[in-house]
LOSESE-608497 format. One line per 5 residues: for each residue x, y, z of N, C-alpha, C, O, CB. Coordinates in steps of 0.001 Angstrom, whole numbers, plus 500000, padded with zeros to 6 digits. Each point is the difference from the previous one (the first is absolute). Glycine has a CB too. Example, Ala and Ser with C-alpha at 12.3 -4.5 7.8 and 13.67 -1.06 7.14 Angstrom:
REM residues 2
513190:494310:507800:499110:501190:500000:500900:501200:500000:501036:499981:500665:497072:498846:500581  501542:502223:498034:500820:501190:500060:499230:501090:500730:500509:501108:500169:500675:498264:497686 $
//
This chain:
REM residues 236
118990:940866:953255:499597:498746:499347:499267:499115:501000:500436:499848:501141:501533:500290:497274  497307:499483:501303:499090:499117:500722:500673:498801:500119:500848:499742:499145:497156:501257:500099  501682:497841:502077:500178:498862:500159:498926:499221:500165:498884:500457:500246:502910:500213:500384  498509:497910:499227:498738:499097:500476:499699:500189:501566:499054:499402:500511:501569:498725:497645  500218:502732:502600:500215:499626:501406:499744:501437:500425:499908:500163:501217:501880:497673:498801 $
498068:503342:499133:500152:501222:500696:499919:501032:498677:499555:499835:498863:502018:499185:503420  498900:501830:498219:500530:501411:499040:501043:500630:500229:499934:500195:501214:498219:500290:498551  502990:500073:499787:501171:500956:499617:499615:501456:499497:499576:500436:498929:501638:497434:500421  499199:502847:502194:499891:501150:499823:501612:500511:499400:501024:499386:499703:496779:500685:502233  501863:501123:498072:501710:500736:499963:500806:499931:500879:501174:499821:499676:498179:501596:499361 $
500242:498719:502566:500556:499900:501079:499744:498780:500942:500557:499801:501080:499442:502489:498492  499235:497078:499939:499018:499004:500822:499118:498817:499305:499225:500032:499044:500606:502045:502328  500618:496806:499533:499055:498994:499508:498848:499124:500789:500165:499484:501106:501787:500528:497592  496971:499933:500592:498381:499885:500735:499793:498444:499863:499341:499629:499029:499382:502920:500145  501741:496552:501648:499384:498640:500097:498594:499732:500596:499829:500296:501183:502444:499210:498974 $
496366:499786:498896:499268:500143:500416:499108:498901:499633:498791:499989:499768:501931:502160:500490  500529:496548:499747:498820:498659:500219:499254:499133:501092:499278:499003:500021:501944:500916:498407  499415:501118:502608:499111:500001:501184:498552:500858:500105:499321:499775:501002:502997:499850:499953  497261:501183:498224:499251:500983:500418:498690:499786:498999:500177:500299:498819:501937:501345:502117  497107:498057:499302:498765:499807:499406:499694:501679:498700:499236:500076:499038:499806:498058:503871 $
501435:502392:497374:499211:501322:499304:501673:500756:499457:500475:500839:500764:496611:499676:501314  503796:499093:496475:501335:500080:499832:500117:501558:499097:499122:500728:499537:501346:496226:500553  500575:503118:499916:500794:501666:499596:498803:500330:498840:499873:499300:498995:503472:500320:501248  495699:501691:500087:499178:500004:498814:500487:501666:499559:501044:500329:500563:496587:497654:500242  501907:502833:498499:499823:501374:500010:499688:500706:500859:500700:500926:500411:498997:498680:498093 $
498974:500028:502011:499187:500895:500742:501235:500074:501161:499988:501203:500262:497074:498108:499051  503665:500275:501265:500987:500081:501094:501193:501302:499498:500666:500848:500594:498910:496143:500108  500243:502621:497999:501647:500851:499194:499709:501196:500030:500533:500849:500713:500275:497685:497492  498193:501647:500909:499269:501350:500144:499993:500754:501274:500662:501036:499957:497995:498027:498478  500614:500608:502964:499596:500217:500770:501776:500423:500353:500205:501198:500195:496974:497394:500024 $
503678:500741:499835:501511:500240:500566:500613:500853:499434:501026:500508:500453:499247:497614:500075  499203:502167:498407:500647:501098:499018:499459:501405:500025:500523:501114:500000:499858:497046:498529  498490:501426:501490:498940:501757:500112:499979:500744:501145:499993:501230:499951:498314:497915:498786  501680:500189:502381:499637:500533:501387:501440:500634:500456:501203:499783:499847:496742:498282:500821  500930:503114:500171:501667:500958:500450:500206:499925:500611:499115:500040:500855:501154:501159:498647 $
501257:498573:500999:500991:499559:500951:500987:500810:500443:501039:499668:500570:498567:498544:498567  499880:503257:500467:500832:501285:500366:499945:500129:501568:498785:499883:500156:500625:501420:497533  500859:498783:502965:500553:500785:501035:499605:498576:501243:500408:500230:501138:499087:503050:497814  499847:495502:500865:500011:498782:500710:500895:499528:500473:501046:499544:499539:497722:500123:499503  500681:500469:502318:501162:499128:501126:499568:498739:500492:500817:499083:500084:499932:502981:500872 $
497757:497735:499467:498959:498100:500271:499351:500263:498977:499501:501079:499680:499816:498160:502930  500669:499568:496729:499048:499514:499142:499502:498589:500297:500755:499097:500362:500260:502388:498052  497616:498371:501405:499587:499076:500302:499083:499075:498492:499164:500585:499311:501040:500840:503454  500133:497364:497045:499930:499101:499240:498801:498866:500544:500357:499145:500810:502239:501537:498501  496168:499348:500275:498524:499117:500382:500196:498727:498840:500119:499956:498776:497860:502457:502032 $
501989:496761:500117:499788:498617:498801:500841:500129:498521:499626:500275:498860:497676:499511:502075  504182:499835:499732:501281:500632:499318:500586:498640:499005:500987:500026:499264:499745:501917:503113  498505:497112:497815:499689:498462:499065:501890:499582:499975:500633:499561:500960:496484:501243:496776  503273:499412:501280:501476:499950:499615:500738:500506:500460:501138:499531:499964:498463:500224:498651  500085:501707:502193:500999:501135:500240:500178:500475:498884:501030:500648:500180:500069:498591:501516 $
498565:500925:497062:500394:500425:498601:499681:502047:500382:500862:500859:499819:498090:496057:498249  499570:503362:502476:500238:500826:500192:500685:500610:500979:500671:500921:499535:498005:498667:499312  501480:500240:502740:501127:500571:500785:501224:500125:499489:500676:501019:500147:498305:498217:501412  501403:499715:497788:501716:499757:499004:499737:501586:499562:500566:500972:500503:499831:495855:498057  498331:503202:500087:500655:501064:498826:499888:501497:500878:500688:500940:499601:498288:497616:497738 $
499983:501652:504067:500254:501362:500990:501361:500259:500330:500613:501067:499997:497321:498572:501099  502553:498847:499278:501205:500256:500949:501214:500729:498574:500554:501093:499880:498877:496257:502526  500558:501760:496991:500571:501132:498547:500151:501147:500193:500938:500709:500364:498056:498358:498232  499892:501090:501101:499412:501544:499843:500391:501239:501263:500112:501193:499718:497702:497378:499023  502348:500909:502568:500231:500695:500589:501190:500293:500882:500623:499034:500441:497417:500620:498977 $
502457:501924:500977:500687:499817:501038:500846:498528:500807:499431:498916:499866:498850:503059:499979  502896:498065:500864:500500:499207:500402:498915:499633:501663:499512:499003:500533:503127:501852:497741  497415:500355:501950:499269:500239:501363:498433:499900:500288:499345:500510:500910:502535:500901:499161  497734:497793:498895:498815:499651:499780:499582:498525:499969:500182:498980:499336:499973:503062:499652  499010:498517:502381:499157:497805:500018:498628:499785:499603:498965:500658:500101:502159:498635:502170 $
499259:499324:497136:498494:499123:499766:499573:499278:500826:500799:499258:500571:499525:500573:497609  498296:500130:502168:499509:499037:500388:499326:499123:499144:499478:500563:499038:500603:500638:502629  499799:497775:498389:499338:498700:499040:499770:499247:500163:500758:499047:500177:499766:501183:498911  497569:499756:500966:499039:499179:500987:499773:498975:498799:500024:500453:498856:498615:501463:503090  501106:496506:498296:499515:498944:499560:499289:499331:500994:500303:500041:501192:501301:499927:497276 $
497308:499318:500989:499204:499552:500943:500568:498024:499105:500381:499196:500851:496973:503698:499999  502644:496765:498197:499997:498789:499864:501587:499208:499811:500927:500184:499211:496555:500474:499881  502383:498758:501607:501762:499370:500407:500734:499764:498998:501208:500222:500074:498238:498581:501674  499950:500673:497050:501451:499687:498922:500146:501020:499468:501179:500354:499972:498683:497538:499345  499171:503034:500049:500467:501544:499893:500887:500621:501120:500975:500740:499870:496877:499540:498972 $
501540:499212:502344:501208:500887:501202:501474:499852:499812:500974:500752:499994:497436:498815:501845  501363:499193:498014:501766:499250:499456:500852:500496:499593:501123:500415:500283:498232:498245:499153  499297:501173:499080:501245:500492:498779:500067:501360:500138:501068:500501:499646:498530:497830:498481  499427:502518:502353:500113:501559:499693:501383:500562:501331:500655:501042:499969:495970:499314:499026  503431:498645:501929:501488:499983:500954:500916:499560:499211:500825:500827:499614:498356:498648:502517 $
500935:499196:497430:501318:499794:498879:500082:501220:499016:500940:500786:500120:498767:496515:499812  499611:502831:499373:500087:501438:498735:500831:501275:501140:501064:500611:499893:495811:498912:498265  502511:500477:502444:500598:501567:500496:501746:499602:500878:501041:500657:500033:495691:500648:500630  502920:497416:499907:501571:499452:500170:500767:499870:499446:501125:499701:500400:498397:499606:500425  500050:500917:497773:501034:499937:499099:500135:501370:499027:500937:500014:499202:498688:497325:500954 $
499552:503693:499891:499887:500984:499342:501293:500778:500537:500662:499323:500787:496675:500496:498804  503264:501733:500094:500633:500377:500298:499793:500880:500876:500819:500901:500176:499819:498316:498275  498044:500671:502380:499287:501063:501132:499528:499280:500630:498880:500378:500345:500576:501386:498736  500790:497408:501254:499462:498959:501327:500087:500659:501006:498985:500075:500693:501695:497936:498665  500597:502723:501098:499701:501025:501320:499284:501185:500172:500236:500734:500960:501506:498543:499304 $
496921:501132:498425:498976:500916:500126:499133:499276:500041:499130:500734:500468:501550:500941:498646  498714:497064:500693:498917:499611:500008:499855:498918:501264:501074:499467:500279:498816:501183:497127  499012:498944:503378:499575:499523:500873:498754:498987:499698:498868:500483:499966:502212:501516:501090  499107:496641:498730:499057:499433:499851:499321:499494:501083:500516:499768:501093:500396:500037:497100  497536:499962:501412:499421:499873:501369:498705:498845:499377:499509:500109:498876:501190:502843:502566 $
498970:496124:499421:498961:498933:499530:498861:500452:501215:500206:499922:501211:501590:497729:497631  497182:502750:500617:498810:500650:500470:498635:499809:499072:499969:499437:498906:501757:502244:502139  497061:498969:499711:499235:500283:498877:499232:501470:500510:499829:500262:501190:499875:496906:497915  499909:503649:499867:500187:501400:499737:499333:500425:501286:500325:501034:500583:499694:499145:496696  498907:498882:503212:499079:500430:500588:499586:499752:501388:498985:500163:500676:500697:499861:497283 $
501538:499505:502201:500834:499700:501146:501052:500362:500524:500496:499852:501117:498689:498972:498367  501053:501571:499779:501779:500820:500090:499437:501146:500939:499012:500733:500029:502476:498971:497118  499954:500011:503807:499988:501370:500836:501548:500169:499893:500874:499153:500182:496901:500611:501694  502372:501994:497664:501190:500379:499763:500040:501271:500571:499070:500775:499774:501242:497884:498338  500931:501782:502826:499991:501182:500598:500383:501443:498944:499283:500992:499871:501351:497328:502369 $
500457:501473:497213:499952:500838:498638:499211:500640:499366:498987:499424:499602:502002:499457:500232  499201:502407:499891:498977:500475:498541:500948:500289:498805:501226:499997:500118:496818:501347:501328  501409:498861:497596:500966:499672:498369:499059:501494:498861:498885:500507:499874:501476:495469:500294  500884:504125:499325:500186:500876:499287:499184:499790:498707:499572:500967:499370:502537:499374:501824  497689:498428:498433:499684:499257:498411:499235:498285:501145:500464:499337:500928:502620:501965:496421 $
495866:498665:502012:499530:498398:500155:499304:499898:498409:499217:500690:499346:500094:499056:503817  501566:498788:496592:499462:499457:498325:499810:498810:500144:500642:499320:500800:500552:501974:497714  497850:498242:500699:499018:498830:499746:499519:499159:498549:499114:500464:499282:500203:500928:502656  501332:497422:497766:499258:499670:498845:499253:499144:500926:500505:498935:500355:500979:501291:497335  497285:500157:502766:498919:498891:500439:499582:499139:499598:499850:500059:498780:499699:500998:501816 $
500006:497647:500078:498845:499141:499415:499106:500517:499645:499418:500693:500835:500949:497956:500175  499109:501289:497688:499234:500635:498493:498558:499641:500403:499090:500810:500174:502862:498658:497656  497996:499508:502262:498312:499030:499925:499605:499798:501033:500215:498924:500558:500026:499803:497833  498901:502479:502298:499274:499806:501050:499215:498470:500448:500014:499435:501094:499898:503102:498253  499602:497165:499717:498852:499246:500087:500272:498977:498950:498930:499472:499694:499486:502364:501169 $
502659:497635:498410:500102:498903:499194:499589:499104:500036:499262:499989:500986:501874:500577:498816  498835:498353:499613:500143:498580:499769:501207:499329:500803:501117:500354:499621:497860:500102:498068  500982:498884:503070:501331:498977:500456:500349:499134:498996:499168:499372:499344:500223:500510:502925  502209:500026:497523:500482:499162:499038:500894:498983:501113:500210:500311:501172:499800:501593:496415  500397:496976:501837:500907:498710:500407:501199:500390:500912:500606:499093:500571:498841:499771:497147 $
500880:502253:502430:501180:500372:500739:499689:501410:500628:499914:501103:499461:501706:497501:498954  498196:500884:503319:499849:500700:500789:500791:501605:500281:499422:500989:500449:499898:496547:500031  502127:502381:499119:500776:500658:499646:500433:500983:499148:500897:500843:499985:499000:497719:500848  499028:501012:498327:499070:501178:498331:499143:500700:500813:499981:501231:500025:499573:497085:497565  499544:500797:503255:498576:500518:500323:501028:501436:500830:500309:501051:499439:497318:496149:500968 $
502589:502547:500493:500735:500855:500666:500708:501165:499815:499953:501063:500619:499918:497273:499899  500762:501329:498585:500939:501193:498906:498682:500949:499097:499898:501212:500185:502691:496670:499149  496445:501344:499676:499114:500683:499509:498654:500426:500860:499137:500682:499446:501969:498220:498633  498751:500698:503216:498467:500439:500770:500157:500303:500821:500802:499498:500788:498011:499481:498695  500434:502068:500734:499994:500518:501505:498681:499902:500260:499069:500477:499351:502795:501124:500705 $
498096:497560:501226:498338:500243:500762:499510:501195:500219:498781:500171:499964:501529:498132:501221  500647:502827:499104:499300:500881:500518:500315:501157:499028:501044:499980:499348:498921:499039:503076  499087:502058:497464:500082:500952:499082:501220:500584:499562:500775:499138:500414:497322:501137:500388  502528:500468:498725:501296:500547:499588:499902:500993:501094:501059:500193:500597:499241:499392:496702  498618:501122:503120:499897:501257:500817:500287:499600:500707:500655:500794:500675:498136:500358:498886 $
501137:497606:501001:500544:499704:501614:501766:499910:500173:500869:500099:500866:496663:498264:499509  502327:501411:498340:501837:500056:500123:500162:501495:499681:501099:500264:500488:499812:497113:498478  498711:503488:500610:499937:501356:500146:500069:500586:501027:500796:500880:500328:498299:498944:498251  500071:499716:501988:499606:500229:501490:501336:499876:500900:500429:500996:500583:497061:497960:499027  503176:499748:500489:500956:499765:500487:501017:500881:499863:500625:500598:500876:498584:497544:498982 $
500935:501895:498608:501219:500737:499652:500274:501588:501041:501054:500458:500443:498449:498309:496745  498947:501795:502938:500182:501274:500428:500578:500097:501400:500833:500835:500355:497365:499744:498150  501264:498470:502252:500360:499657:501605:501913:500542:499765:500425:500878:500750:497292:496253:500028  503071:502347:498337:501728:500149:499779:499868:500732:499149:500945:499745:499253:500220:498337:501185  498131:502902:499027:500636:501190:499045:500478:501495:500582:499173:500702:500583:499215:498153:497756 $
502577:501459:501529:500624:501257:500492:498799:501137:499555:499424:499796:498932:503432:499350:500741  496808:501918:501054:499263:500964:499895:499854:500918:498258:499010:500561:499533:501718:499312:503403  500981:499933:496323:500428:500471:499128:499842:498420:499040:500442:500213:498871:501109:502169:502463  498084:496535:498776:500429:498876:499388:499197:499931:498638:499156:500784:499567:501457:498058:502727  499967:499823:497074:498505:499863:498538:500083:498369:500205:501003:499337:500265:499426:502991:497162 $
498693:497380:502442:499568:498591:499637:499937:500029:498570:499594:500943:499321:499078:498559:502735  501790:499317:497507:499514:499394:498344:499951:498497:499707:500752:499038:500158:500395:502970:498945  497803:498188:500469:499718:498803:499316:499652:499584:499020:499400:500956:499508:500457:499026:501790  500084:499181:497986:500071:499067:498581:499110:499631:500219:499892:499390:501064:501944:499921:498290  496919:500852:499711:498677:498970:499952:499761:499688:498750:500823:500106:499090:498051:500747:502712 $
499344:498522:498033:499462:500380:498602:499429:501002:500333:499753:500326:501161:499931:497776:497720  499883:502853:499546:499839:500980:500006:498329:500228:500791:499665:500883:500790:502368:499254:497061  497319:498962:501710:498262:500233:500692:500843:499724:501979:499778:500633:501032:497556:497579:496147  503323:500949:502633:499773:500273:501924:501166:501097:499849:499151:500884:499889:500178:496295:501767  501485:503301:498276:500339:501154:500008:498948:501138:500287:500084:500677:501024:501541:498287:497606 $
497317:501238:500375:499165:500601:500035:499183:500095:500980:499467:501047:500368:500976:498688:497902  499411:499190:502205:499029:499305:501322:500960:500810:501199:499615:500768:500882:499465:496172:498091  501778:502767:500829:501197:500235:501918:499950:501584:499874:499749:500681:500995:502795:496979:499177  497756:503040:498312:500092:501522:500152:498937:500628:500991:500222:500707:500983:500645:499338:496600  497513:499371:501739:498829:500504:500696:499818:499235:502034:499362:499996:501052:499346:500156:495634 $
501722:499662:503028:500189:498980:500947:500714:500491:501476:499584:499900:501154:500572:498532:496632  500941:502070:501729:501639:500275:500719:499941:501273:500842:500698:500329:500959:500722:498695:496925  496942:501998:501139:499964:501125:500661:499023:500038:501466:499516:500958:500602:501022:499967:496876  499410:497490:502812:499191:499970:501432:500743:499803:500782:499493:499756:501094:498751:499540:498409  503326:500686:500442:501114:499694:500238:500335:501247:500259:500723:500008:500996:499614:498019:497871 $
499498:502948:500748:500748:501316:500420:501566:499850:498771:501040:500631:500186:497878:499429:503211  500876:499080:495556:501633:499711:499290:499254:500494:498646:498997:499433:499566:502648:498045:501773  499002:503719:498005:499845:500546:498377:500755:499218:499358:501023:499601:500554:498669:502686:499683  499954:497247:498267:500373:499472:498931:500807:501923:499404:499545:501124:499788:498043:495986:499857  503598:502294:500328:500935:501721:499907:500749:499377:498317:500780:500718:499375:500317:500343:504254 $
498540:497718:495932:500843:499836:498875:499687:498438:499437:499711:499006:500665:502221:502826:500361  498225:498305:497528:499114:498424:499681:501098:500093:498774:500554:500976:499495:496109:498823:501252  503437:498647:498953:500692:499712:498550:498919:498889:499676:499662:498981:500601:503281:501522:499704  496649:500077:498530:498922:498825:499118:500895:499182:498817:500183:500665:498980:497436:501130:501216  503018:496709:499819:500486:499192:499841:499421:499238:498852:499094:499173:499902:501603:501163:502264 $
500248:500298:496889:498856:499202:498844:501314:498972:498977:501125:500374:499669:496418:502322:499953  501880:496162:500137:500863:499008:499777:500392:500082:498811:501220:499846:499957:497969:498918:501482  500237:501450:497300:500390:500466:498823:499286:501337:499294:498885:500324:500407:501711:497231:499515  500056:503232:499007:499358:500828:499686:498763:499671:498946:499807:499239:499051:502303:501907:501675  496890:500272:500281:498515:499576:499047:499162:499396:500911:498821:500298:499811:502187:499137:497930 $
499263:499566:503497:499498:499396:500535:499375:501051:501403:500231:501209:500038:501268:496612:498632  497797:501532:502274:498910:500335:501586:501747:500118:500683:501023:499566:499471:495641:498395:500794  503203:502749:501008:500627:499271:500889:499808:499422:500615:498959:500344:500558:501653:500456:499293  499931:497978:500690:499450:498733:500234:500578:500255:501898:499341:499678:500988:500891:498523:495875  501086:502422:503126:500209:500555:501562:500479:501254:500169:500378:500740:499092:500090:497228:501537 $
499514:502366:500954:500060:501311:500283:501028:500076:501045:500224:498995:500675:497441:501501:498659  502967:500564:500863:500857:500436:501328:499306:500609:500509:499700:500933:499254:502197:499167:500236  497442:499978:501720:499628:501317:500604:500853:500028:501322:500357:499019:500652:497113:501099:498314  502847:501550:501361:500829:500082:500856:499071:500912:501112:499583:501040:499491:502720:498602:498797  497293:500151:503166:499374:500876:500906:501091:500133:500771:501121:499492:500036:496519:499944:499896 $
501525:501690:500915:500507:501343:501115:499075:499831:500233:499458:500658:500887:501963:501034:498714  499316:499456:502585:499147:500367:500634:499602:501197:499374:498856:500430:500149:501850:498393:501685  500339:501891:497314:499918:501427:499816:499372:500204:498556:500366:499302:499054:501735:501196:502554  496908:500521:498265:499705:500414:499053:500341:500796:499273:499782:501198:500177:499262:498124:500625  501792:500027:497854:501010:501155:498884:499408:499618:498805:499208:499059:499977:503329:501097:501056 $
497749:500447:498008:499826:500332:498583:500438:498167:499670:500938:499259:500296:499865:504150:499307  497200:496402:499212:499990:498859:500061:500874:499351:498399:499518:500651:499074:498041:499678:502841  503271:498878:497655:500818:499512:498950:499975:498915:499290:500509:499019:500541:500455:502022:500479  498456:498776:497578:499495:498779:499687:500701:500056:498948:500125:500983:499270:497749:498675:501692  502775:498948:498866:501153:499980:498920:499612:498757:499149:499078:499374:500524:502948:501713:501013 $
498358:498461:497465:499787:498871:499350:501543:499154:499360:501050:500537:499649:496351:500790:499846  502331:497564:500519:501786:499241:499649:499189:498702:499150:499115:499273:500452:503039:501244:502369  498319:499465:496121:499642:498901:498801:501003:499552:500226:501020:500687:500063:497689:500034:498171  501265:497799:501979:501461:498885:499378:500490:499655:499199:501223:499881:499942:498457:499513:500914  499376:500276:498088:500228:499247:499156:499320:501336:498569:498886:500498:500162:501007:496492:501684 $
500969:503384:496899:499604:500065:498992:498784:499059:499259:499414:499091:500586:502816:501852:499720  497506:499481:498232:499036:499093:499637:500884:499175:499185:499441:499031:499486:498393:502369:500633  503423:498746:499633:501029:498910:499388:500175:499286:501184:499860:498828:499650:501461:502425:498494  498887:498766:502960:500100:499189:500866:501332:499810:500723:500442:499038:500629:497808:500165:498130  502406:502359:500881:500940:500422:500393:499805:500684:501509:498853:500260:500365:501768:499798:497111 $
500821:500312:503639:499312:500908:500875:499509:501409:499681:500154:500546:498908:501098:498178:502385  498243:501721:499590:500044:501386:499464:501028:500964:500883:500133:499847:501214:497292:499798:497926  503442:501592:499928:500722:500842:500664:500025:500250:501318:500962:500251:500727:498859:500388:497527  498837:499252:502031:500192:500680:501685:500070:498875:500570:500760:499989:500969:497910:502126:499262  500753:496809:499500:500046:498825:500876:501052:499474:500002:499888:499092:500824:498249:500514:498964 $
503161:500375:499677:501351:499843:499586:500666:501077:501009:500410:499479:501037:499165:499727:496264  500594:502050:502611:499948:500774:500828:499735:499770:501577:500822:500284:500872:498734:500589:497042  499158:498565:502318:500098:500131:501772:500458:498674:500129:499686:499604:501123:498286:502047:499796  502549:497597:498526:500310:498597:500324:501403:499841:499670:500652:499036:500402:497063:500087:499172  502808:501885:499637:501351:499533:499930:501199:499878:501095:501018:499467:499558:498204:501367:498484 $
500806:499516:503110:500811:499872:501105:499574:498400:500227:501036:499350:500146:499068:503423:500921  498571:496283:499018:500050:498755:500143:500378:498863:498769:500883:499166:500198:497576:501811:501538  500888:499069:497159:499592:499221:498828:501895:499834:499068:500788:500842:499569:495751:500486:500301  503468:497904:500164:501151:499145:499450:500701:501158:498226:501110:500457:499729:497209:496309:501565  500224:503267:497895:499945:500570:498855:499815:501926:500383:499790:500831:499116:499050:496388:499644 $
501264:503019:502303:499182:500769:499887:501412:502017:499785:499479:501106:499854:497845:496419:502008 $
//
């Protein structure tokens, strides 16, 4: 159930009237789909709430750590209070940085990302939006980064829209990193997908493109989306 102040998970609750950019899908999804089989570091880029490190640390092993980079302070906060209070505070590691600056000795098994979306936006009234929704610098550069800490065996994923999705796939292979698996994110049935998961490697395997509708055209969920969400979602 939702609050004016946050969200109510099953195991966990997401306070996020500190955080310019609050508990949306694109985070749920991303925490739900991505595989967390055999992960021991995982690393968390512009982790806003902690909403996604929270739903990894779930997901995985006892013996399994997060890292969880924020670059803007009241997100840093709260995404430290959230996990101080979650029931895995001793897997996750919060850290106030920015991506592209960060120096971390570690490499990680899994690095996930709901990025700033709007390269090149419009600035709105609160610096703290701008921040959460823009990134100055291309998505590839945070790509880029990501690879510097990816284990030889690792996957990166990330949550975009689907055209820059499209953009980073062609993109990623100057990187030496294959697009090995994509979920095209479509918000109701009948409709475009409006976002994408794509997941890269160093390694080149058999490539997997899946699709996940949310919403019926009654405006119900749909089966599967009920399905990968039910370990978080209240109803689910």
């Amino acid at each position: 159930m939702a609050k004016s102040t946050g969200f109510q998970f099953k195991q966990f609750f997401i306070a996020h009237d500190k955080c310019a950019m609050k508990v949306n899908t694109d985070s749920i999804i991303l925490g739900s789909i991505v595989n967390t089989s055999q992960c021991k570091q995982i690393l968390d880029l512009g982790t806003g709430s902690g909403l996604l490190a929270i739903m990894l640390a779930q997901r995985t092993a006892y013996d399994c750590q997060i890292t969880a980079v924020e670059l803007e302070q009241n997100a840093f906060i709260q995404a430290t209070e959230n996990i101080h209070h979650s029931p895995w505070s001793e897997k996750i590691t919060p850290i106030q940085a920015d991506v592209l600056q960060l120096t971390l000795t570690d490499k990680f098994d899994l690095i996930v990302s709901n990025p700033p979306y709007f390269e090149h936006s419009l600035a709105t009234r609160s610096s703290e939006r701008d921040l959460a929704r823009t990134t100055p610098q291309s998505h590839l550069i945070w790509l880029a980064q990501a690879k510097k800490w990816l284990k030889e065996t690792g996957h990166i994923a990330f949550i975009l829209p689907t055209e820059t999705s499209e953009k980073l796939i062609q993109q990623a292979k100057h990187q030496n990193l294959h697009c090995v698996e994509k979920w095209n994110i479509i918000t109701k049935e009948g409709k475009k997908p409006k976002r994408s998961i794509t997941i890269f490697s160093q390694q080149m395997t058999t490539y997997i493109e899946q699709e996940l509708i949310i919403y019926q055209s009654n405006n119900e969920y749909t089966q599967r989306f009920k399905e990968l969400t039910k370990d978080f979602y209240l109803n689910g």
